[in-house]
N, C-alpha and C positions, 0 to 999 in steps of 0.2 A: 504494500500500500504506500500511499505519499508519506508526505510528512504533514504531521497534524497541527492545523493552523488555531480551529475554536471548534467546539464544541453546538452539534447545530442544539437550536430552543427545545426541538419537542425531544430530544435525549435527555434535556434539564428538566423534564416534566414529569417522569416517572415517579409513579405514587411511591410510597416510601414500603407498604406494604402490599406485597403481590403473592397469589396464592398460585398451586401450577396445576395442570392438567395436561394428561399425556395418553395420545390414543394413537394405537397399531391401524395403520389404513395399506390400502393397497400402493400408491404414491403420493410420498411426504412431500414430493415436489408441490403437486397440486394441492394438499391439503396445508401445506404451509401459507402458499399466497392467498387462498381462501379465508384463512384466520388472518391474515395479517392485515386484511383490511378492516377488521371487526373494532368497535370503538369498545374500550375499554382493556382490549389486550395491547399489552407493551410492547413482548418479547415473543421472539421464536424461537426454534431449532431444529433440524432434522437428526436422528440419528436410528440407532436400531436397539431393540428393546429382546431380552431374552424369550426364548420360548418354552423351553425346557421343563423352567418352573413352571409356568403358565399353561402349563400343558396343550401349548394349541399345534395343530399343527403346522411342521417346518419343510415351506417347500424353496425355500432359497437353499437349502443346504448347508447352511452357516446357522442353526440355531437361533437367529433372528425374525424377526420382522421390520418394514419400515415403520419408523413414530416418528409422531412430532409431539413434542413437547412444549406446551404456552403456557407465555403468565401470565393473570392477569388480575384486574381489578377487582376484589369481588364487591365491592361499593359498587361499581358501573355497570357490572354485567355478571351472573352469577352465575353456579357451575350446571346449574339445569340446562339454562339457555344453550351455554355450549354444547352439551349432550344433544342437546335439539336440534343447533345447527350441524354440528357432525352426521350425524342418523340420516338427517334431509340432506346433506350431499353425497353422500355414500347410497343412500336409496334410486339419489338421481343419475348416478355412476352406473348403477346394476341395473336401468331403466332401459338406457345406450348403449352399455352392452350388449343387453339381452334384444335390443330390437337391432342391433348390427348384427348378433349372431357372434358374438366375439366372447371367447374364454372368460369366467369370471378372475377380478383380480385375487392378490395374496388375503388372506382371515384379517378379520376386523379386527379389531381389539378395546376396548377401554379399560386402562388399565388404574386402577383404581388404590388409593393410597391410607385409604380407612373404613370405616361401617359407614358414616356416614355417604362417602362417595359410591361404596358396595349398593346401597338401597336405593341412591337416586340412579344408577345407572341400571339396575334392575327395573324398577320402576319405569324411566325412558324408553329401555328398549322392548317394555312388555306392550305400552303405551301407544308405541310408534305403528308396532307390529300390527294393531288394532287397526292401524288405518293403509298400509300399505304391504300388504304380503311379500310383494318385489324385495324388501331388505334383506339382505343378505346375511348368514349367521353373524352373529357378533357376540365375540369373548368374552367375557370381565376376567378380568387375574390381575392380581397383587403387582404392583410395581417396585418390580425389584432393582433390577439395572438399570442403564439409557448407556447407550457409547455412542459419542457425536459423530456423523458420518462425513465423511472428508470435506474441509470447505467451499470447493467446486458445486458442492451438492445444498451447502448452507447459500440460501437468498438465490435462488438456481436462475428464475427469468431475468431477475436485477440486471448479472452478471453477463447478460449474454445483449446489453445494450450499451456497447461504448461512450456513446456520448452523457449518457449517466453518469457512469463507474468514473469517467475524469471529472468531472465536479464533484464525486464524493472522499476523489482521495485527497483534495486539505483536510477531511475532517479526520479520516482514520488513519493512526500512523500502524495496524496493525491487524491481522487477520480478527483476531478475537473482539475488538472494539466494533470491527465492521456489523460480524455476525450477529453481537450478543445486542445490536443498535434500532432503537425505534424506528427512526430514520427509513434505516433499509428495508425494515419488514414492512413499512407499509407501503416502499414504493415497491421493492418485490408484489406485494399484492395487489396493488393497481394495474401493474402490467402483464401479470401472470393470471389474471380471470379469463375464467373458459368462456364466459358472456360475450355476445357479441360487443359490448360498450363497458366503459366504466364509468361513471360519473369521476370530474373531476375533486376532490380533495377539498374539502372546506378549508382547511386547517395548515393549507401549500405555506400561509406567511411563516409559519413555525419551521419550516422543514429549512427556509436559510439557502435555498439555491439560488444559483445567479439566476439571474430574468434571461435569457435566454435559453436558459436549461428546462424551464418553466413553460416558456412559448412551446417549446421543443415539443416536452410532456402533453399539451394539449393537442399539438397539433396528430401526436402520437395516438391519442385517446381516440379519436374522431375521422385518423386514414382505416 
């Protein structure tokens, strides 16, 4: 990365307490930029989550699955909600496949880190199931591990738009700064939606780009 000049505003925003949530999907890529637009979550990550224990099963071959792992506000947005919105993108995933005719992805997972999280995810996915039979099995197991999966893979659509990634290396003089940054994850999610559009960013004056990187972004949003 460059060398780091300031610190953009909405990194200086991050509530001071953040709780986390971490679910096994078929690609962390997509369900990463999906979360990363949600108001109220700060942080991401992608990495792979054990299966072993969790007894699900392992078709990568590596004893893993993909996960992402977020934190977020629970002031702003609580852990139902999420459960919600996972359920309904992963329902909408197995909708497109099944009407392409294309293999189901890797096992679901939420992986859950008390009784408390154990019931509402029970409850979610008994709930969901009620309205949409298309959902896909989905796990619950103990969260035991996470191992981050290589950076190329952390903020994945970010990274594959140049004229971004040079406006954002004054901010980051390091891999970890980039990943673990409000910043990225939400532009990762703006650019990385499977929608045909994305609404523009209420919140762009905080993110601290030049005005041309900005234009850029719009015009981006809109070709």
């Amino acid at each position: 990365m460059g060398s780091i000049s300031a610190t953009p505003r909405i990194d200086q925003m991050t509530p001071r307490r953040l709780e986390i949530a971490v679910f096994g999907t078929g690609s962390f890529l997509r369900t990463e930029a999906q979360f990363g637009i949600v108001r109220g979550i700060w942080k991401t990550a992608v990495g792979y989550a054990g299966v072993k224990s969790a007894g699900l099963p392992d078709r990568s071959g590596q004893n893993s699955i993909e996960t992402v792992r977020v934190e977020y506000d629970p002031i702003a947005i609580s852990y139902g909600q999420l459960l919600e919105m996972f359920l309904v993108w992963e329902a909408d995933v197995a909708a497109r496949a099944e009407a392409a005719s294309s293999p189901p992805e890797n096992s679901l997972c939420i992986f859950i880190r008390n009784e408390f999280e154990k019931r509402m995810a029970q409850a979610a996915v008994e709930r969901y199931r009620l309205r949409d039979e298309k959902l896909p099995h989905v796990h619950i197991a103990a969260y035991k591990t996470f191992h981050m999966a290589p950076n190329l893979c952390q903020k994945h659509f970010l990274r594959t738009l140049h004229w971004l990634m040079k406006d954002l290396q004054s901010f980051y003089s390091d891999e970890a700064g980039f990943v673990h940054s409000t910043l990225t994850m939400r532009l990762n999610g703006i650019v990385g939606q499977v929608l045909p559009f994305t609404r523009f960013p209420e919140d762009v004056e905080f993110y601290d780009l030049q005005d041309d990187t900005v234009c850029h972004l719009k015009e981006y949003l809109v070709s």
